[in-house]
N, C-alpha and C positions, 0 to 999 in steps of 0.2 A: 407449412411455409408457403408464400402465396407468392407467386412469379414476380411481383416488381420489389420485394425483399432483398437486400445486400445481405453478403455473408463477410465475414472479414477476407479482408484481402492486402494482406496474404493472411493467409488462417491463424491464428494461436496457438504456438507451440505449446502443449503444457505437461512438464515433468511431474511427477506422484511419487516420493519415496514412502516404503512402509518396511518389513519386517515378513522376513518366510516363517517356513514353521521349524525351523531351529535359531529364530532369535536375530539372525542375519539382516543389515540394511542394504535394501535393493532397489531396483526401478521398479516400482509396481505398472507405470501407466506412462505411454511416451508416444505423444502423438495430437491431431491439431484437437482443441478442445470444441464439441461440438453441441452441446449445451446452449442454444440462442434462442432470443426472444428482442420483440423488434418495436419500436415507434415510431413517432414523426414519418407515418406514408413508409414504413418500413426502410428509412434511408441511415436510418442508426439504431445499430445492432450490440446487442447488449450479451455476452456470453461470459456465462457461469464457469468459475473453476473450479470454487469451492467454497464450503459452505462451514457454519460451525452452528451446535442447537442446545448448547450450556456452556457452562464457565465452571471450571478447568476443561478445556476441550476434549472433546474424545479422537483419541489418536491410534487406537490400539484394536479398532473391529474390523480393520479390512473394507468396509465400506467405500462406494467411490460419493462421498457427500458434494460432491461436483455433477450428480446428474439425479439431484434432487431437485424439485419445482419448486422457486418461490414466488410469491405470489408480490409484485406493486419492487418500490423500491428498498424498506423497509427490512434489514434482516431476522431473522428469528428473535425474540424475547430470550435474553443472556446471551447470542449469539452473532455470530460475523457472517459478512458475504462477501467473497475475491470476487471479484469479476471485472473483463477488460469490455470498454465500450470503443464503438468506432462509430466516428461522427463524418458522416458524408460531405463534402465540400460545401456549401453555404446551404448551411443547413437552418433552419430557425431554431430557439431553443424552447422550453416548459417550466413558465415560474414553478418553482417545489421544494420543500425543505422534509428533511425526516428525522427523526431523535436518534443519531446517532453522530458520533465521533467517527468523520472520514478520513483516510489516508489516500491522498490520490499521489498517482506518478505519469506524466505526461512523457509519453513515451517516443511518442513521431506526432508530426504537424503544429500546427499551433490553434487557439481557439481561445475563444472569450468568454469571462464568465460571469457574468451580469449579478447583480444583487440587487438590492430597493433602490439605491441611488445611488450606483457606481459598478465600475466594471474593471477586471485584470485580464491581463492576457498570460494566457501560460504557452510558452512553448519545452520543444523536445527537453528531458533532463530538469525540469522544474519541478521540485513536489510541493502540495498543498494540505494542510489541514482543515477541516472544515469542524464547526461546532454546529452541528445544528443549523446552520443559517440559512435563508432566504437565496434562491439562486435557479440561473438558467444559462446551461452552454448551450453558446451559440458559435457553429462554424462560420464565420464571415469572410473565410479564404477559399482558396483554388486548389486545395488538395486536403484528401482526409488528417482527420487527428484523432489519435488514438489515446486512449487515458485507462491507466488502471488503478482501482479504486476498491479499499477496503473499508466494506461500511461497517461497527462495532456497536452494539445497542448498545442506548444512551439513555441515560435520566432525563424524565418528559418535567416542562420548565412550570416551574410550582402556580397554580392559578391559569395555567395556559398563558401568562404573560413571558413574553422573551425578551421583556427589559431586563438590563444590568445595570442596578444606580452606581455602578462603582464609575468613575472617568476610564476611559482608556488610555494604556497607558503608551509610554513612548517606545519607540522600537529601542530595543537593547543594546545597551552596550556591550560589547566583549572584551576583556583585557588584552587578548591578543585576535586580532584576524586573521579566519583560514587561509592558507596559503593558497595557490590559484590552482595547483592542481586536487585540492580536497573542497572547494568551496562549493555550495550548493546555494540556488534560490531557494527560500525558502517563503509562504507566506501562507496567513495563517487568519483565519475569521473569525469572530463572533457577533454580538448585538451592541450597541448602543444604548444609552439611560432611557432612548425611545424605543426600543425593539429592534430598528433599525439592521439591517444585515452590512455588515464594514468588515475590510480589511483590514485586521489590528494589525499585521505587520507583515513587512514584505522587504527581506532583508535575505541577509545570513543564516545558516543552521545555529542552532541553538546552541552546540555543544560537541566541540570536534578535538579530537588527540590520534597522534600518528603512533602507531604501534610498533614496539623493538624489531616486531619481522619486516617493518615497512609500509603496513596497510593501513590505512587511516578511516577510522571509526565518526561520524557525525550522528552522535542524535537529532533527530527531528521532534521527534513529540513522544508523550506516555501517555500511559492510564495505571490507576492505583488501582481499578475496580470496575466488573460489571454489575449491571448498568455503569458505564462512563461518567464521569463528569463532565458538561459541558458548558459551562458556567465561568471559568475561570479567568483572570485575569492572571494568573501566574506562566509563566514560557516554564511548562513540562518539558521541552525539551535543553533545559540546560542547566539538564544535570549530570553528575558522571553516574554510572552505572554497571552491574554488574553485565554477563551473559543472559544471564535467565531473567525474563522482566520478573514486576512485582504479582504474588500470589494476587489470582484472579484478573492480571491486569496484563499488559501491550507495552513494547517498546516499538518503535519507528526507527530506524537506520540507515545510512546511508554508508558503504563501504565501496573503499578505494585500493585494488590489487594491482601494484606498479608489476609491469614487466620481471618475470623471472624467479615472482614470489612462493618460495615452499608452503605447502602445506601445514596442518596441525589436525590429525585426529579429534574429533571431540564429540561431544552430542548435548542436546540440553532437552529438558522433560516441557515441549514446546509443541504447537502448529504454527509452521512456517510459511509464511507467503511470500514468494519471492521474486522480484523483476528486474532481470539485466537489463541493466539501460544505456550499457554501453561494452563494446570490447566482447573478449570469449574467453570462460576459466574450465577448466577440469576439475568438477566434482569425483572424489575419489570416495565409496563405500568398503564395506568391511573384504567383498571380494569383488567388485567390479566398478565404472567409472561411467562417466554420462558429462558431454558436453554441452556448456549454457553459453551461448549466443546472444546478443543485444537483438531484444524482443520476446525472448525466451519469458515463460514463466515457470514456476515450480510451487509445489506443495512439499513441505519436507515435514512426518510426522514422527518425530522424535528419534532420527536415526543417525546413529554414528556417520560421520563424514568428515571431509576433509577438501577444504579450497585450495586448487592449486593454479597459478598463473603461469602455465608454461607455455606463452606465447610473446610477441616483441612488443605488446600495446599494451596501455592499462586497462582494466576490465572496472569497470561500477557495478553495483546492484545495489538495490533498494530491499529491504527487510523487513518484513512483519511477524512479531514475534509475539504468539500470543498462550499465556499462560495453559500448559495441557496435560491432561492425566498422568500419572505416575504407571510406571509401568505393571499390571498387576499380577 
């Protein structure tokens, strides 16, 4: 690291659940995540959480796949890359696109994010989809902004062409609108009949229902498969859905823990990425507990647990749930 290099500030909390050697979920790893690599004159700092290097993921070897090296933006072939960036105050940004399916979640600050012929702004609590498209953040403000972003390999676009002759289509309607304490921006890119990098929609979550214990559930996006699909005109995120996304594939989530909220035991055969983006809940394991904080992140690798809100605010967190080994 070379002296005029930023490091996050404040660092990245990042939690690791795994499994002892009688089968137990526990904290493996609880502390600032130190995994960095830098650009732009070293003024934005890109750090690793975690990593995945096939589909069904491997969740079961103990490894920490967060202080592996990867190399460009690009995740592994069949695989994902967690990692939170911090973007230094007016910062320029790097036209660049990669064949994957991103899930970002804009966690503090705000920042722009430019495509061929047009630009959004995201600020704190916005989450983005990205297909593959054309793009460069640019800090254009007076205080940092921080983004975490899971990249998932993607199908590379047939012929190298990134047209889509279908039209794009109209932002969605919903039959009912989220209520105000479960609503989320949500917005979402692809390509144009010219290649074109555009915001298809920049609206509402796709797909939200409040739960009998009170917590309220929004999808944002899926995948049926890796390589991803990223081609589509259809909103993957509105549909209803189980726990466990589809074999080989990702769900995106967005959950909402009112004040007061118990618990429920459970697990699913998953790798979890996970980003409070607001409030603080007590994760409860088989014999111990670990509190998540807004800015917190987590890796949770198929272990028994349990959300609990025993605080007087509501808590969010954002969810990446991506298909992962069976336990063997």
């Amino acid at each position: 690291m070379s002296e005029g290099n930023r490091r996050p500030d404040p660092p990245v909390r990042r939690i690791v659940t795994g499994h002892d050697r009688a089968g137990r979920a526990v904290v493996v790893a609880d502390g600032p995540a130190a995994n960095h690599k830098w650009s732009g004159g070293g003024r934005t700092v890109s750090t690793l959480v975690w990593s995945s290097f096939e589909t069904p993921a491997e969740i079961w070897t103990g490894e920490d796949f967060g202080a592996r090296i990867i190399e460009g933006s690009q995740p592994p072939p069949m695989g994902s890359r967690f990692c939170v960036i911090e973007f230094a105050p007016r910062s320029p940004g790097r036209m660049h696109r990669t064949d994957t399916v991103d899930y970002v979640m804009a966690m503090q600050g705000r920042i722009d994010m430019e495509m061929d012929d047009s630009a959004v702004t995201l600020s704190a609590g916005d989450v983005l989809v990205q297909q593959g498209t054309n793009h460069s953040w640019v800090n254009r403000y007076d205080a940092p902004a921080r983004l975490a972003f899971v990249l998932i390999d993607a199908g590379r676009p047939p012929g190298g062409s990134l047209a889509i002759a279908d039209p794009l289509p109209p932002t969605p309607q919903r039959a009912a609108p989220p209520p105000p304490d479960l609503a989320v921006r949500r917005v979402v890119t692809s390509h144009d009949e010219t290649g074109r990098a555009v915001a298809m929609w920049d609206g509402p979550q796709g797909w939200w229902t409040r739960r009998a214990p009170g917590n309220g559930s929004s999808l944002i996006w899926s995948t049926d498969g890796t390589p991803a699909g990223i081609r589509t005109r259809t909103d993957c995120g509105a549909r209803p859905g189980d726990i466990q996304p589809p074999p080989r594939g990702s769900w995106f989530r967005v959950i909402d823990y009112p004040p007061g909220l118990p618990g429920r035991m459970h697990r699913t055969d998953t790798l979890d990425y996970a980003v409070c983006l607001g409030g603080e809940m007590r994760m409860d394991l088989d014999d111990s507990s670990v509190r998540f904080r807004a800015g917190d992140v987590m890796v949770q690798q198929g272990t028994n647990h349990s959300w609990v809100n025993d605080g007087d605010r509501p808590a969010r967190i954002a969810f990446v749930l991506m298909d992962g080994k069976r336990r063997p």
